[in-house]
C-alpha positions as CSV (number, residue, x, y, z in Angstrom):
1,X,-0.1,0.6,-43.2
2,X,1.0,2.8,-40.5
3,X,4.7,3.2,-39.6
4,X,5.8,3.8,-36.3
5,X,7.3,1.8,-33.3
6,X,4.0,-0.4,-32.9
7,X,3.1,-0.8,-36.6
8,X,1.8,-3.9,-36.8
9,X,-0.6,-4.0,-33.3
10,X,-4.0,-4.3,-34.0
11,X,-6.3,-2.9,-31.0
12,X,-9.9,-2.7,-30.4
13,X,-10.7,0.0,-28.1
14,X,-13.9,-0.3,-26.7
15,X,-12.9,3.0,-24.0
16,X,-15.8,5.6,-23.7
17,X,-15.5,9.3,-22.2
18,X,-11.3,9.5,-21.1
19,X,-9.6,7.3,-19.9
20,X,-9.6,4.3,-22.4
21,X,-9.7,6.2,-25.1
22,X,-6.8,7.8,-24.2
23,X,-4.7,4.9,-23.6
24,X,-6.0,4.1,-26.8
25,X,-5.1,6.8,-28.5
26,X,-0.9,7.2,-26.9
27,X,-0.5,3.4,-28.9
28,X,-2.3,4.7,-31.6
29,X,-0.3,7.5,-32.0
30,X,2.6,4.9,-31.9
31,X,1.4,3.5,-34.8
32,X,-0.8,0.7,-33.8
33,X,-3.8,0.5,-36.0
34,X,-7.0,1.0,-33.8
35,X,-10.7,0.4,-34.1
36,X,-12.8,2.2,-31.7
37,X,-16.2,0.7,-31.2
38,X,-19.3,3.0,-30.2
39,X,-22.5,2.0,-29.5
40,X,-25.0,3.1,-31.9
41,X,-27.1,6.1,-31.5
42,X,-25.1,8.5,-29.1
43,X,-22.0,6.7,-29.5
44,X,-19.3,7.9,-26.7
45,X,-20.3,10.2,-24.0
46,X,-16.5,12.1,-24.7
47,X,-18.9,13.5,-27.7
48,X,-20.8,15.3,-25.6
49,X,-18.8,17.3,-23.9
50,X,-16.9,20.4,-24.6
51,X,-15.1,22.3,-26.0
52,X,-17.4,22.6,-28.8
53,X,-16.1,25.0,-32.1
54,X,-18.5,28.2,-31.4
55,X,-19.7,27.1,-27.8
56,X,-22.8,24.8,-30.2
57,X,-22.5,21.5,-29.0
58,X,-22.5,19.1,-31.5
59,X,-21.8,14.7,-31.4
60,X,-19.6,15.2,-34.3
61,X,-17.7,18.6,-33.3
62,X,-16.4,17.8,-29.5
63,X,-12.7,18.5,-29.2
64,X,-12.3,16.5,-26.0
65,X,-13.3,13.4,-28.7
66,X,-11.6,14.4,-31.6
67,X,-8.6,14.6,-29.7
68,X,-8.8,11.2,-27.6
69,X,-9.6,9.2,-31.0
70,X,-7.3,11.3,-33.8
71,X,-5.5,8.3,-35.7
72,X,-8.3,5.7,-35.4
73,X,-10.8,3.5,-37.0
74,X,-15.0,3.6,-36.1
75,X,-17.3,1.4,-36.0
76,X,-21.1,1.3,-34.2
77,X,-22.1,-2.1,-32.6
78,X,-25.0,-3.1,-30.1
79,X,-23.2,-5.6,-28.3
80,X,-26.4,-6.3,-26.7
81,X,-27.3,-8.2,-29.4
82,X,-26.3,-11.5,-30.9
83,X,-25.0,-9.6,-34.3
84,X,-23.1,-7.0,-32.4
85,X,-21.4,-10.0,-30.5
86,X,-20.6,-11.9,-33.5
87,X,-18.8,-8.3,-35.2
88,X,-16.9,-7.8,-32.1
89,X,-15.7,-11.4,-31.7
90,X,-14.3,-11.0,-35.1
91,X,-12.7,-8.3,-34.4
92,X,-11.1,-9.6,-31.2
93,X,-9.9,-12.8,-33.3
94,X,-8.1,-10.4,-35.6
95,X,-6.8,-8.4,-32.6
96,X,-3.7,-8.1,-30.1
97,X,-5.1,-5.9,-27.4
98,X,-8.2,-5.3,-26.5
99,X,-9.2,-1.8,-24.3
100,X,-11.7,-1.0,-22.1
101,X,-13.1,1.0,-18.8
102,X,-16.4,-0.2,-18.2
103,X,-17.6,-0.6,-14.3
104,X,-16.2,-4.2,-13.6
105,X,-19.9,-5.9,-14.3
106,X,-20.6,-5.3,-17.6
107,X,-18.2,-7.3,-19.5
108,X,-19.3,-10.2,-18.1
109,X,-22.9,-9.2,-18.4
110,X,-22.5,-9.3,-21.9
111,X,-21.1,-12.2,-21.9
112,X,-17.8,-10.9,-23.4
113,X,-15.4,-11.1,-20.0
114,X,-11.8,-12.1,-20.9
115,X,-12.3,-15.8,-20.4
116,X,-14.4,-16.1,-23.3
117,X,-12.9,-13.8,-25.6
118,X,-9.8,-15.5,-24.7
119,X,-11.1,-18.7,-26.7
120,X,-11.6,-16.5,-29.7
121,X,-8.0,-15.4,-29.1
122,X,-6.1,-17.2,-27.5
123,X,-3.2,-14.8,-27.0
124,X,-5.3,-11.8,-26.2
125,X,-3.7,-9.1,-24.4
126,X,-7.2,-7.4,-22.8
127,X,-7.0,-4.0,-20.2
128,X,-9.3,-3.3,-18.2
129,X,-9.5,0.2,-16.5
130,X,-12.3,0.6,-13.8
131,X,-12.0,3.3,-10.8
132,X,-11.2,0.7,-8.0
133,X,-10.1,-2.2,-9.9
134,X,-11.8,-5.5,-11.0
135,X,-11.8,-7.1,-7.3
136,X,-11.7,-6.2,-4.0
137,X,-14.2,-4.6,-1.6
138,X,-14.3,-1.3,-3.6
139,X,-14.9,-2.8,-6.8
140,X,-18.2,-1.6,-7.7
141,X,-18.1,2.1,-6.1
142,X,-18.7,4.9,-8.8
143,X,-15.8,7.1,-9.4
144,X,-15.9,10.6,-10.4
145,X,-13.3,12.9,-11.2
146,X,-13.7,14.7,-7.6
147,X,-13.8,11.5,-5.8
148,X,-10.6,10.6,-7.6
149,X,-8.8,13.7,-7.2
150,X,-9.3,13.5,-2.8
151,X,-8.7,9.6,-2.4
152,X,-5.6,9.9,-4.4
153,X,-4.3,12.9,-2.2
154,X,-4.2,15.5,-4.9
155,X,-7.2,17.7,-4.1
156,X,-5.7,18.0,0.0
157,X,-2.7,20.7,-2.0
158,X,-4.8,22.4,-4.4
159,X,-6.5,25.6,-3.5
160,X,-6.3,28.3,0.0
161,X,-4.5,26.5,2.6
162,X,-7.4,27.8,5.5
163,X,-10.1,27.0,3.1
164,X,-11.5,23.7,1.6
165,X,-10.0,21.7,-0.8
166,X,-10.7,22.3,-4.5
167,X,-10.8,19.7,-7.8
168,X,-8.2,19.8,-10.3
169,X,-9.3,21.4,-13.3
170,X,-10.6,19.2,-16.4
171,X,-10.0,15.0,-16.2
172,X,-6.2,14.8,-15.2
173,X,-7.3,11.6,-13.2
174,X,-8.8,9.9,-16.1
175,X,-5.6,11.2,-18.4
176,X,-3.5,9.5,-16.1
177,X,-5.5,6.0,-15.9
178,X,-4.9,6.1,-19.2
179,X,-1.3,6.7,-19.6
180,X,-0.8,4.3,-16.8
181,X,-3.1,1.6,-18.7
182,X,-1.0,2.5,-21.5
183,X,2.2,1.4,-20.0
184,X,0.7,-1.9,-18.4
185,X,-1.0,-2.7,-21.8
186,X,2.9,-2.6,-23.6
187,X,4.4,-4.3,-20.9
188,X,1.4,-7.3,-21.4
189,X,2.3,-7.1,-25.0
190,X,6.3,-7.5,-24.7
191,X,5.9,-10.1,-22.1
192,X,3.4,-12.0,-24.5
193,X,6.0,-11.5,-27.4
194,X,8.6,-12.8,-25.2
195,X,7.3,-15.5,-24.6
196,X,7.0,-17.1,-28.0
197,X,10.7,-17.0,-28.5
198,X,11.7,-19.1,-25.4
């Protein structure tokens, strides 16, 4: 077993490219055990992008990848599929926290939104991470990393004052949905904890 401050947390992490992953990955790092879940095939888009050792990409050599998911578990499931559904719902039943940053829609369009894993666990602590939230008028707008940087202000102080504005380099938005998720995901888990001993 790991030590650590969270030894003991179990977490499924269902995150893909940054921003789960990485919230993932700070509890991980903490000492909660984590099993990331890929789909089969191509597994998470983070493994296809750079950098790559020797500028070759390669799924199993991205060091965007191997640094979101150092410390964790793997395992592939179609969760399109009444077997993939049955694995993950064991997993969830075994879990405390469950991660991810799909667009708000696909959860439920699997059939896996957190009312119904919440019958398989009862005390679930589930995050969700999406780019506008999982209600409200913007709830279904694609986010990219450019569209982040300029609604949240950044982009406007980056770059030639007399010229236009310019992105931040790399995914510092999706880094710090993570961290942010991170917090909110420990203060779920405290709150839940605190609540058994009143």
């Amino acid at each position: 077993m790991k030590s650590g401050a969270l030894s003991g947390l179990k977490i499924v992490d269902l995150g893909h490219y940054v921003a789960g992953p990485y919230c993932a990955s700070l509890l991980a790092g903490l000492g909660a055990e984590v099993i990331k879940v890929e789909r089969p095939g191509t597994g998470d888009g983070a493994r296809r992008l750079g950098p790559f050792p020797g500028d070759k990409p390669h799924l199993e050599k991205s060091g965007l990848f191997s640094y979101l998911n150092q410390g964790k578990k793997g395992i592939t499931l179609n969760l399109k599929t009444e077997m993939g559904k049955a694995i993950f719902c064991k997993l969830v039943a075994e879990a405390d926290v469950l991660i991810e940053n799909f667009e708000p829609r696909v959860m439920p369009s699997l059939g896996l939104e957190y009312e119904t894993l919440r019958d398989v666990k009862p005390s679930l602590v589930m995050t969700s991470i999406s780019n506008f939230g999982q209600s409200g008028p913007y709830r279904d707008y694609k986010g990219y990393e450019i569209t982040l940087n300029a609604l949240g202000g950044i982009q406007s102080e980056i770059g030639d004052p007399d010229r236009e504005p310019v992105k931040l380099g790399g995914q510092q938005m999706q880094f710090q949905a993570g961290l942010a998720a991170a917090v909110a995901t420990m203060g779920a888990v405290c709150y839940r904890y605190a609540g058994q001993y009143q």
